[in-house]
C-alpha positions as CSV (number, residue, x, y, z in Angstrom):
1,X,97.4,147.6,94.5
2,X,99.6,147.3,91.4
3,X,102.9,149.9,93.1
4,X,105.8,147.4,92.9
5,X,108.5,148.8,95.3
6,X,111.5,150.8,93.3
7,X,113.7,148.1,94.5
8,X,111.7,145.3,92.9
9,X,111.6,147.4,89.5
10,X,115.6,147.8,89.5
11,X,115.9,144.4,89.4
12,X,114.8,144.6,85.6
13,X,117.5,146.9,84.3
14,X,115.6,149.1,82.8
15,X,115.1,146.5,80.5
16,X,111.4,145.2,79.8
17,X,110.4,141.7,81.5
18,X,108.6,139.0,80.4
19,X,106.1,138.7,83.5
20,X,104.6,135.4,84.4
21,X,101.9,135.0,87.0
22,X,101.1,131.5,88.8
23,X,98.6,132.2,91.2
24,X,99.5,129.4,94.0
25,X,102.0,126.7,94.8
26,X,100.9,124.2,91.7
27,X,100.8,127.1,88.9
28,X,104.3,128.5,90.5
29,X,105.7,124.4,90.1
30,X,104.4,124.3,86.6
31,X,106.1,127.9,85.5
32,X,109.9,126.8,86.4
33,X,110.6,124.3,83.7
34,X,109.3,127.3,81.4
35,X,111.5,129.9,82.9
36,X,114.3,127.1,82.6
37,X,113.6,126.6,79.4
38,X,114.4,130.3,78.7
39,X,117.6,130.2,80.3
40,X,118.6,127.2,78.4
41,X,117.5,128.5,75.1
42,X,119.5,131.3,75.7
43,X,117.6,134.4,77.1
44,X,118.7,136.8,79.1
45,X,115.8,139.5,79.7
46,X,114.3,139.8,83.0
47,X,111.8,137.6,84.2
48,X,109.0,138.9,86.9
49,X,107.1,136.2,88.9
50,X,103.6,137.5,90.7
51,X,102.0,135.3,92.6
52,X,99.0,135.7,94.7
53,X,99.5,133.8,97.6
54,X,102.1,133.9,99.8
55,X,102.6,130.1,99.6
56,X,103.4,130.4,96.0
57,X,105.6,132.8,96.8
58,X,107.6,130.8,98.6
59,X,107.2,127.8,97.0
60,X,108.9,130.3,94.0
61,X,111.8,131.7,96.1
62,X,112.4,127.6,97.1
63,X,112.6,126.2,93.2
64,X,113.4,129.2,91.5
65,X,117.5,128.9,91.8
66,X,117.9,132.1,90.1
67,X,115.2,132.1,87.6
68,X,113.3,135.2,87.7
69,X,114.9,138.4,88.6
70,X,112.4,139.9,91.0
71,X,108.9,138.8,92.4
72,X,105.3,140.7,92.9
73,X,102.1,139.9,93.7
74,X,99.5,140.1,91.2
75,X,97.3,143.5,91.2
76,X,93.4,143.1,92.1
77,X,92.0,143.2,88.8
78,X,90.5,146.5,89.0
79,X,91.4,149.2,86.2
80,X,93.6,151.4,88.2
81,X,95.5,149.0,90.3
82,X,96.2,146.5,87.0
83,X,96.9,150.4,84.7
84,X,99.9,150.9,87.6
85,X,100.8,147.7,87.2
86,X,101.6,147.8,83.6
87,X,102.7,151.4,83.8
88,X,105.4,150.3,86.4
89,X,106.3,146.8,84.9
90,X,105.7,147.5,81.0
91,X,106.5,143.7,79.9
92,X,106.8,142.8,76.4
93,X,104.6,139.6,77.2
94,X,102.4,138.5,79.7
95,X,101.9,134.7,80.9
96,X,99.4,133.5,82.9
97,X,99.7,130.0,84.5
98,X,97.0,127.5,84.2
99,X,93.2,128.6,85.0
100,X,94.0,132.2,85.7
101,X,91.3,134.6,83.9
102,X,91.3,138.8,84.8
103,X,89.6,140.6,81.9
104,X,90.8,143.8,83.2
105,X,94.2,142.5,83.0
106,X,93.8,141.0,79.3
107,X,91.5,143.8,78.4
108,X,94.2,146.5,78.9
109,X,97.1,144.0,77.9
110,X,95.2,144.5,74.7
111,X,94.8,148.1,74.4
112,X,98.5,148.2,74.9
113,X,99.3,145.7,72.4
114,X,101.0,143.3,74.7
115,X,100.6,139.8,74.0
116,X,99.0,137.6,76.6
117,X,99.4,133.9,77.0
118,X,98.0,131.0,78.6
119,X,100.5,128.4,79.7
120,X,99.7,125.0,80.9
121,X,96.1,125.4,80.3
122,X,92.9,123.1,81.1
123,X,89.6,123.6,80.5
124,X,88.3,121.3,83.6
125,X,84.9,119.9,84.0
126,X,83.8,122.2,86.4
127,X,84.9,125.3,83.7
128,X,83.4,123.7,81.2
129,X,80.5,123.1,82.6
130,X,80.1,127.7,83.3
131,X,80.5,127.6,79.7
132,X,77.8,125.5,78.9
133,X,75.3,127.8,79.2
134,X,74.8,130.4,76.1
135,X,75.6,132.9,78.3
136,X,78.7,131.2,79.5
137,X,79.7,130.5,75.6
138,X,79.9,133.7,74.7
139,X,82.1,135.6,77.5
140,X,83.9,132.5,77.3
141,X,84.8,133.1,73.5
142,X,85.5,136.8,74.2
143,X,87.9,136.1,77.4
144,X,89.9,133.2,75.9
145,X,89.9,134.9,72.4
146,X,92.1,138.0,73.8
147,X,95.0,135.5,74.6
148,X,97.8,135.5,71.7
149,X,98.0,132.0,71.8
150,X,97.1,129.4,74.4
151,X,99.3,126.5,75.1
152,X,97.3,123.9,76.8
153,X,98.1,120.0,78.4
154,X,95.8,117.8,76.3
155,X,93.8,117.2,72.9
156,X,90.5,117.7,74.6
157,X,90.8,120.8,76.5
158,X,91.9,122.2,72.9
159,X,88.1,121.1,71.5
160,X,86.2,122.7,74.3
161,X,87.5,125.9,73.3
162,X,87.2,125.6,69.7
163,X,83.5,124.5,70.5
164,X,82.9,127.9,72.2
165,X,84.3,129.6,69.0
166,X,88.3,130.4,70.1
167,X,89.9,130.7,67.1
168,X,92.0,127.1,66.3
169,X,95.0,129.0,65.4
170,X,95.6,130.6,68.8
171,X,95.5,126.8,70.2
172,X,98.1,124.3,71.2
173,X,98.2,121.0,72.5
174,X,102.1,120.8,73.9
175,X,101.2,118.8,77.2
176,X,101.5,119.3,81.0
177,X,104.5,121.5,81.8
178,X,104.6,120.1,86.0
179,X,105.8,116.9,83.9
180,X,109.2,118.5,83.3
181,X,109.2,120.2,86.6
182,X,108.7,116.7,88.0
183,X,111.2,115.3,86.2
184,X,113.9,117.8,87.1
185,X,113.1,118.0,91.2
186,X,113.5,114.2,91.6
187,X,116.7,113.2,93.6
188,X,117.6,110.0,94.0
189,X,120.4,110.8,96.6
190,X,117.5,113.0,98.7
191,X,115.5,110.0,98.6
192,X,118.0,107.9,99.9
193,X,119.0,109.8,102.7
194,X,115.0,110.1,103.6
195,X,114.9,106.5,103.6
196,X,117.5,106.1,105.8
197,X,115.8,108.9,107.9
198,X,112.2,107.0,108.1
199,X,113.6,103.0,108.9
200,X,113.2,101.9,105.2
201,X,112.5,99.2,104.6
202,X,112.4,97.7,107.8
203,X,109.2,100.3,108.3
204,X,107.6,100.6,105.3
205,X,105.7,104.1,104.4
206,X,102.4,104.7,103.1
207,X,101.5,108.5,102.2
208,X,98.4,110.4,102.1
209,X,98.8,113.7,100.0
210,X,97.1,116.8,99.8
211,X,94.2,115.7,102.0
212,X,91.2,117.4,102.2
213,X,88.8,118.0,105.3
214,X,86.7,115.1,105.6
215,X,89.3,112.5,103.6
216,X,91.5,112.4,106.8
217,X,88.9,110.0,108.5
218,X,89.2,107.5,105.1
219,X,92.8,107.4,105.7
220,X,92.2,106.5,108.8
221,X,90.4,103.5,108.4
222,X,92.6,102.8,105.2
223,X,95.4,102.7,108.0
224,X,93.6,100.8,110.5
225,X,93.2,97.8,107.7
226,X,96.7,97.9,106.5
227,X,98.3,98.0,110.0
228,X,96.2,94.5,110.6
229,X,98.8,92.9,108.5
230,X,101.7,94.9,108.3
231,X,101.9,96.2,111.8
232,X,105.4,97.9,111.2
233,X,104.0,100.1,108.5
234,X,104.3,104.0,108.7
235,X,102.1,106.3,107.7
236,X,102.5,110.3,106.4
237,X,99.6,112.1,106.1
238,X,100.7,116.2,104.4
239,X,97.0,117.8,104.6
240,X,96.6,120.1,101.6
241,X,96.5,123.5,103.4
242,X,99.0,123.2,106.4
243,X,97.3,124.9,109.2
244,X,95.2,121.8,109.2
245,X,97.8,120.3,110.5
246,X,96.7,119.8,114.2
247,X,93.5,119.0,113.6
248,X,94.8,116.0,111.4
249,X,97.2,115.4,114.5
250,X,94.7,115.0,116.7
251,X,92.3,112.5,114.4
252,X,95.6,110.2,114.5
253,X,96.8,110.4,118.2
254,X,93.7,109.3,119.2
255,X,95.3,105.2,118.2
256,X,98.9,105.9,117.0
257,X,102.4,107.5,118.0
258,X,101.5,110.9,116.2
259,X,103.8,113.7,115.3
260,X,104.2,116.7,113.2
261,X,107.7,116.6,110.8
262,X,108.4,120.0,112.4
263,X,108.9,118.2,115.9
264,X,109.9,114.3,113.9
265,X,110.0,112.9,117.3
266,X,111.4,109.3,117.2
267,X,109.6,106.0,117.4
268,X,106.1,107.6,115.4
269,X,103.7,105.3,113.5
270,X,102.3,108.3,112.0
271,X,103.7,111.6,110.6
272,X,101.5,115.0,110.0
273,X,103.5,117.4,107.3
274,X,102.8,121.1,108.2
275,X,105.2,122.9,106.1
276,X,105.2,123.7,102.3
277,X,107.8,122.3,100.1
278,X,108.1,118.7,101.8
279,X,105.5,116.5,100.1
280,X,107.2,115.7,96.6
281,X,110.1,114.3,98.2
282,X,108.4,112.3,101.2
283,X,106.0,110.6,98.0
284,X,109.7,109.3,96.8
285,X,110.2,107.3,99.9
286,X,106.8,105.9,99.9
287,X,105.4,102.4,99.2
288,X,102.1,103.4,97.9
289,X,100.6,106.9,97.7
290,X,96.9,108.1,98.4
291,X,96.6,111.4,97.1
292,X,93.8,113.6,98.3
293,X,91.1,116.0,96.8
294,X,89.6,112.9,95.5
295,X,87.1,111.5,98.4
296,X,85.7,115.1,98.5
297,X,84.5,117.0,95.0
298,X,87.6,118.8,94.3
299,X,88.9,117.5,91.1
300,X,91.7,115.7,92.7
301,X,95.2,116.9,93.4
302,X,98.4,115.7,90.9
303,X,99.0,112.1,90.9
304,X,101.5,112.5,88.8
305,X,104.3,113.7,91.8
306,X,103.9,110.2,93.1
307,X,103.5,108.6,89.8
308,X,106.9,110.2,88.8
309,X,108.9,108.3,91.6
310,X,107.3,104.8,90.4
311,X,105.2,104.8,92.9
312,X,101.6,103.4,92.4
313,X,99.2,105.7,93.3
314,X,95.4,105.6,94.8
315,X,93.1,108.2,94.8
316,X,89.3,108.3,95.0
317,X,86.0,109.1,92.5
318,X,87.1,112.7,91.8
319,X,90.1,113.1,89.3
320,X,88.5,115.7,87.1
321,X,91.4,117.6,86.9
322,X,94.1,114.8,85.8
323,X,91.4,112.9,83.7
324,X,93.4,111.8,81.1
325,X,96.7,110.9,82.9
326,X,94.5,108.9,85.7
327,X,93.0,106.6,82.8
328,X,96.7,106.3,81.2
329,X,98.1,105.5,84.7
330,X,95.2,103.3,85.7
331,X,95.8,101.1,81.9
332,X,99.3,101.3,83.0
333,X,98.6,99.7,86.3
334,X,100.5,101.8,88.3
335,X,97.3,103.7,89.5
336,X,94.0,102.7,90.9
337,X,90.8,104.4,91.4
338,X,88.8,103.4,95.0
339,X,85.4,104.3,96.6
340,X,86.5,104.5,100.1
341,X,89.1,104.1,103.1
342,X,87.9,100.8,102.8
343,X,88.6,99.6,99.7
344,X,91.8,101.8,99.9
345,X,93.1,99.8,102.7
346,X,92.6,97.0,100.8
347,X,94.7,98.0,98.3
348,X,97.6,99.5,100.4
349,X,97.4,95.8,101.9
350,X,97.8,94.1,99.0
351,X,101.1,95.8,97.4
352,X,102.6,95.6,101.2
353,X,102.4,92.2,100.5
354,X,103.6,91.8,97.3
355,X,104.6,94.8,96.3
356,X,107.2,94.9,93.0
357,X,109.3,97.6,93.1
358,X,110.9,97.0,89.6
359,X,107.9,97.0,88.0
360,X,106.4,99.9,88.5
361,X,109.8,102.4,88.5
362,X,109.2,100.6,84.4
363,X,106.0,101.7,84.1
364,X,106.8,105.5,85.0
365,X,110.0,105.6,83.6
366,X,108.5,104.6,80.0
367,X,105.1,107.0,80.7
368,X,107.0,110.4,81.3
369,X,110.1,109.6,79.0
370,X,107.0,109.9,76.3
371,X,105.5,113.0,78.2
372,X,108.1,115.3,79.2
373,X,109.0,118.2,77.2
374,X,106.0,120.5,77.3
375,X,108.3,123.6,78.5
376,X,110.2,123.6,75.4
377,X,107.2,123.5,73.3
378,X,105.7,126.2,75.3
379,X,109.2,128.5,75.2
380,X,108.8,128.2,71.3
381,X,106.0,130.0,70.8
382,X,106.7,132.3,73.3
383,X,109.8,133.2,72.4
384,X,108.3,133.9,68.9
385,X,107.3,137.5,70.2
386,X,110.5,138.5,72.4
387,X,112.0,141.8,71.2
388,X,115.8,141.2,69.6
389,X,118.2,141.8,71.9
């Protein structure tokens, strides 16, 4: 209702914040290599995170190491609760993570002469198809054309918006910020120890990540082909929204040794992940990766956590959402694009048996050496509007 706590607001010093907002656990993982980049470059005002899920919020409170100096969540965008929001927080810039679009927030951000940003920004096929309409066109112009400036991840969500009539000069292509974030949360010495953990390699481990209801049954059957030929081979399913976690359970006990990682018995053929937090570090310990939101029509989840670790990744007909790095990681060949549990058992047989490691830690190595640095861009232009110190 927009009434941060006085304890929250003391945090800032008396000082005014630059306050980002990533709504959920993805737009919170693509805001830390900005905030880091502040640090680095040297600034020392206070940062306020919102969030508006409690996931996100600890998702933030897990990576943030110091980062931001207080979190909130994010006011319902109605004109009194976002007013007391800006009246108690008064930040000299607001960033919004992503996809996020309030026009009550931007609309007073405005009166007040506060600059607004987009960070990390996509126009995805299903937005661009509510702004198809003429309708759609022209709130679309107005909305997007009360942002400062908008940093978005690739060349082409840049021309949607200039085709609605955003001004060009408010736009910047500066790539995919959850790149950088990628880069810096790998650990090699994490990984090792979860190998040692899981029987690697004498039990090698497929993953299935951020599964969606009705994608668990494909997995299934993608399991039941592999396990024909590699009969030592593990699987980790981590369904997108954790509270699915017994029902995913349950699918698998029905054939397998099924646990949950909260209980990790010993001696499981197939592990279900019901806590936040977990999944980028299991895909580093992983053979080959499935990664979910793909079977069903939800634009597909990131393959680029997997891709990241060198491991190749599989994912089905939906990847609306990461068009342009699935056809750069399926040229690669590192990534490959499957109807069904079928044909993705087929696959995950096929690199069990002949699987080169070497190869593919080259291919990702060279891709996000040429991708990373996003967040610095981004910091640039923010930092273009903070107040001297």
């Amino acid at each position: 209702m927009g009434a941060p706590s006085s304890e929250k607001l003391s945090a800032l010093r008396g000082r005014r914040p630059l306050w980002i907002h990533g709504v959920s656990v993805g737009e919170v993982q693509a805001s830390i290599p900005i905030m880091r980049e502040a640090r680095r470059a040297g600034y020392d005002g206070p940062i306020i995170l919102s969030t508006t899920t409690e996931t996100g919020k600890a998702m933030a409170m897990r990576l943030s190491d110091g980062l931001f100096d207080t979190h909130i969540y994010y006011p319902w965008d109605r004109d009194k609760y976002v007013t007391s929001a800006l009246d108690a927080v008064d930040p000299w810039a607001f960033v919004t993570m992503e996809t996020e679009l309030w026009p009550n927030m931007l609309w007073r951000l405005k009166d007040r002469k506060i600059p607004a940003f987009m960070a990390n920004g996509r126009i995805s096929d299903r937005t661009w198809k509510r702004l198809g309409s003429f309708a759609g066109r022209r709130v679309g112009k107005e909305i997007y054309g009360l942002f400062s400036d908008i940093c978005l991840r690739e060349a082409r969500d840049s021309e949607r918006l200039i085709e609605i009539g955003v001004p060009e000069r408010k736009l910047h292509v500066v790539g995919d910020t959850k790149i950088d974030a990628l880069l810096s949360r790998r650990d090699d010495e994490a990984r090792e120890k979860l190998r040692s953990n899981f029987g690697y390699p004498e039990r090698p481990v497929f993953m299935a990540g951020s599964t969606h209801h009705g994608e668990d049954e494909e997995v299934l059957a993608a399991y039941k082909i592999l396990t024909k030929s590699t009969k030592d081979a593990r699987l980790i399913v981590a369904p997108r929204h954790p509270e699915r976690a017994d029902d995913v359970l349950e699918l698998f006990k029905g054939g397998y040794s099924a646990t949950k990682l909260s209980e990790n018995m010993d001696g499981w053929d197939v592990l279900v992940v019901d806590k936040i937090g977990a999944l980028f570090d299991l895909y580093g310990i992983s053979v080959s990766a499935f990664v979910g939101g793909s079977f069903t029509d939800n634009g597909g989840q990131n393959i680029l956590e997997p891709a990241s670790w060198g491991v190749p990744v599989q994912y089905g007909p939906h990847m609306e959402d990461f068009a342009e790095a699935s056809e750069d990681l399926i040229e690669l060949g590192i990534a490959e694009q499957v109807p069904d549990g079928k044909s993705l058992g087929e696959v995950w047989t096929r690199i069990a048996q002949c699987h080169d490691t070497e190869k593919y830690i080259n291919i990702s190595d060279e891709y996000f050496a040429n991708k990373s640095g996003a967040a610095e861009r981004t910091w640039k232009i923010l930092s273009s509007y903070a107040p001297m110190a």
